[in-house]
N, C-alpha and C positions, 0 to 999 in steps of 0.2 A: 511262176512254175506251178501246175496245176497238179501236184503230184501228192502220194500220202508221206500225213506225215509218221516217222517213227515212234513208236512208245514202247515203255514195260509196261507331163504335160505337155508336160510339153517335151518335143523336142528339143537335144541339145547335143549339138557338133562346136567345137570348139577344140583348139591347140593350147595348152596353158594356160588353163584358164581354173583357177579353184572354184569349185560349187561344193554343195553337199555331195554329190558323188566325185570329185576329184579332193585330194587333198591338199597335192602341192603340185610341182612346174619343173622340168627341167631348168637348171639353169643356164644360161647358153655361155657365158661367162668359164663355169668352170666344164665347160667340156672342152673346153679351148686349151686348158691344163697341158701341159707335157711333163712326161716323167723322164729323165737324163737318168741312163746305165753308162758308167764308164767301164772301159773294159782294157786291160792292160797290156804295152806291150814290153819290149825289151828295153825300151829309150821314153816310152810316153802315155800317156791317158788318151784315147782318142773317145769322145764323147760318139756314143749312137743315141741317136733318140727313137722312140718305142710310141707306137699310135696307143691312141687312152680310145675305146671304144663307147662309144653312147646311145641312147634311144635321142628317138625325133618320135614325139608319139601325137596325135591326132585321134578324135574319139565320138561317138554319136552313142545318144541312148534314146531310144523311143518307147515308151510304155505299151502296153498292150493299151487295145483302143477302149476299153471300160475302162480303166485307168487311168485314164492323162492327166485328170484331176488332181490325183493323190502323186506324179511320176514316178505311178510303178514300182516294184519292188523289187530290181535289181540295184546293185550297188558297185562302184569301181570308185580305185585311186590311180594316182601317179604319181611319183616322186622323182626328185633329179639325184637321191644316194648314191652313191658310188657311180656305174656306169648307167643305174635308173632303177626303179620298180613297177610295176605294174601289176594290179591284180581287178579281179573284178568276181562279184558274188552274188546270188542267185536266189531270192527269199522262197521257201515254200508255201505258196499261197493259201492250201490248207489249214492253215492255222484261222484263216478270217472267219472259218465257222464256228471256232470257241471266243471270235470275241475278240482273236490276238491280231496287231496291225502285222502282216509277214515283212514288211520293210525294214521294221527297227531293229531286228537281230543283224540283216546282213549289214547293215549301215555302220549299225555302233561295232562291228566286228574289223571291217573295214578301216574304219577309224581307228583303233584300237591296233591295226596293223601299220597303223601308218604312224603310228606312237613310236613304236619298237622297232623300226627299221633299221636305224642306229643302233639299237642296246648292244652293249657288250657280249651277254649272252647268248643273243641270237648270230653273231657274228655272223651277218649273213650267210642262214641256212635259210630258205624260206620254211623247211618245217617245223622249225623249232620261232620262226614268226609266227607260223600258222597255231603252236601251243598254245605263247603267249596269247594270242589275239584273244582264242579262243576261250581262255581261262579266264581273261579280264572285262569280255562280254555278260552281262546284268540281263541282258534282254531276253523275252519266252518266243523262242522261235525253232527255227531252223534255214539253213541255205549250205547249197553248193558253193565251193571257191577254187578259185587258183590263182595264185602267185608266180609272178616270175620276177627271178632278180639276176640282172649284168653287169658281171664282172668286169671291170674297166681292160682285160685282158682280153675280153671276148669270150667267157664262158657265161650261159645262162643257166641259171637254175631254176628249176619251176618245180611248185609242190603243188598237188592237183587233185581234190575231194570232190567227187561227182561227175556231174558232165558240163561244165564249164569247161572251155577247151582252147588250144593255142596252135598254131600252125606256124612252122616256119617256111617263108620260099623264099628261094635262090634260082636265078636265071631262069625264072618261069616255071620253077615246078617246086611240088612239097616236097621238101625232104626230111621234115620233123610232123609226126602229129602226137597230140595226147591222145590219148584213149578213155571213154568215158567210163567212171567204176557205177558198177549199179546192181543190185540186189534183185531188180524182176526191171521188162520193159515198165519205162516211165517212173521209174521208182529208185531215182539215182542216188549213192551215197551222201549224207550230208553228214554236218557239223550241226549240233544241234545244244539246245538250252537242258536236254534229258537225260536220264542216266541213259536209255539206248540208244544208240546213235553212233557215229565214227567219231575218231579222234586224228591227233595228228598224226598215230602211229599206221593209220590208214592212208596216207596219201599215199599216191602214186608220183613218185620222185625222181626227175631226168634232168639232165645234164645235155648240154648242147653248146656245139664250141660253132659261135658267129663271126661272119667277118665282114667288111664293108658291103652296103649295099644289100644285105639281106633284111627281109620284110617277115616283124611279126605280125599274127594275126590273132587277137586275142580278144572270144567273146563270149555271153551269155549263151546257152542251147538255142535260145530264141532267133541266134544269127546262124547254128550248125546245123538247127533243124532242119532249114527252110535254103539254103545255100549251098551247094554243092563244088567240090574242091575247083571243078571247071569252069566255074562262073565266077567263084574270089579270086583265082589269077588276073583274070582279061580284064575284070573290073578294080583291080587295084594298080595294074601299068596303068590303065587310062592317066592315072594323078601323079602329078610329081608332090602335091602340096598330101601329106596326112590326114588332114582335117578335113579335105576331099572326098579323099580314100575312103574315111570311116564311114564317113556320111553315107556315102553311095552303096556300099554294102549294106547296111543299114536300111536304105530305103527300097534296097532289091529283097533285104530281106522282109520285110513289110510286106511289101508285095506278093509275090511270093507266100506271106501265111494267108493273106484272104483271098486267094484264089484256091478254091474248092476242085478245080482241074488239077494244079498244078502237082506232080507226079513229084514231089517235093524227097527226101531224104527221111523223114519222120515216116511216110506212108510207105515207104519201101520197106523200110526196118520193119512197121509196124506188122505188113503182110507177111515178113520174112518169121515174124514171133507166128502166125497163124490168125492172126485178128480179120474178120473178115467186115466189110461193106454193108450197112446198112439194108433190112431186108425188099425196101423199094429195087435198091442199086443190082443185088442179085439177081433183083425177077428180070430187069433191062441188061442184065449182064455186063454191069457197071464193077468194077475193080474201085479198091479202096482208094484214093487218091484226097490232096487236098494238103495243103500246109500247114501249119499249126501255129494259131495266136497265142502269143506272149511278150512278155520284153525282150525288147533286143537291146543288148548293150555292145557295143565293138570298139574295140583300141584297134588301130593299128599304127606297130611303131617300126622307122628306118633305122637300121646301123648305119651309124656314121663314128668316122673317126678324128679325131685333131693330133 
């Protein structure tokens, strides 16, 4: 993320699979769980059983193309807790010109989030994960992040710094987005190593009640930039498999930043702030247009139930 910061390789698609940007795996094992409510009558117990809800998550991360080397300085987890976690964080590349690596903040924060999942403390709030994470982070940096955590009942929580973003759809359409927090065009909230900066009492915190069958879509800017809500639908039916799914967003969103035509979502916003086209472009009467390189990182995860 090419952006300021504040003061006073490869590819990889994969289903549960641990790397340095994953941490752990759904287990399929305990989503199979059921939870027995008895409910009482005049003469007897008649047992109901209650669906336990989960992710199915699926995920691609492509570095920006200067980058493959080092893959990039976004960061994501997944965990199987409760009904699952997901989150995925966003380094500010700014930092590479005093020297600092932008990776290892969002990484070791990341990490650090995937520590406390469990804690007592944080009894699954994701912003009070997002405190810890951030409190127990050593690293001089800064990144965007968002979390999401589901409730084995079908509620998600999601706590959300910057413009890392999530989308929920249901029978073909969105009917959840985050919204991204940001201080000027390009210059989105983070989490940061500095006394200036946001904290967790800055996120933006929603609540979303899931049922079978509905599709998260949870990615770095690098995939909202460059992708438009009309084009993540059609191309996320194509797949029944997630690992699919994320891939192909992922590679549309690729696409999509190095084409300099393409009338992307960054260049519309960009126009809509007053930025104008390059002064070659103006004299040919050329309009700002083009997509924007960066990492893309993308989860996309299915509700299912047992």
């Amino acid at each position: 993320m090419a952006i300021p910061i504040l003061r006073a390789a490869m590819i990889s698609h994969f289903q549960f699979q641990p790397l340095i940007h994953s941490i752990s795996a759904i287990d399929e094992t305990a989503k199979r769980r059921k939870r027995v409510v008895f409910s009482s009558s005049s003469s007897e117990l008649n047992p109901v059983i209650r669906s336990e809800m989960s992710f199915c998550v699926g995920t691609c991360l492509i570095p920006h193309p200067k980058k493959v080397n080092t893959g990039g300085e976004d960061a994501f987890f997944v965990s199987n807790y409760n009904g699952g976690v997901i989150a995925v964080a966003d380094g500010v590349s700014g930092w590479a010109e005093e020297d600092v690596d932008p990776s290892l903040f969002p990484r070791e924060l990341l990490a650090n989030a995937s520590n406390f999942v469990g804690d007592e403390e944080v009894n699954y709030d994701p912003r009070i994960l997002l405190r810890k994470a951030h409190a127990a982070t050593s690293s001089t940096g800064s990144a965007t992040v968002i979390i999401a955590m589901l409730e084995k009942n079908g509620t998600l929580k999601i706590a959300n710094v910057g413009d890392c973003g999530l989308k929920v759809i249901r029978n073909g359409h969105v009917i959840f987005s985050t919204s991204p927090q940001e201080h000027y065009f390009d210059c989105p909230f983070q989490l940061s190593s500095e006394r200036v900066g946001q904290t967790y009492l800055d996120a933006a915190v929603s609540n979303v009640e899931l049922i079978e069958g509905d599709t998260i879509v949870m990615g770095s800017d690098g995939l909202f930039d460059n992708v438009f809500d009309h084009e993540i639908i059609p191309t996320i039916v194509r797949y029944k498999d997630v690992a699919e799914a994320a891939k192909a967003l992922a590679n549309l969103a690729s696409s999509h930043a190095m084409d300099s035509n393409f009338d992307s979502p960054y260049s519309l916003e960009a126009r809509s702030r007053g930025f104008e086209p390059p002064l070659w472009k103006k004299i040919l009467g050329m309009k700002l247009t083009g997509g924007k390189l960066d990492d893309i990182t993308v989860l996309v995860g299915q509700v299912v139930s047992s």
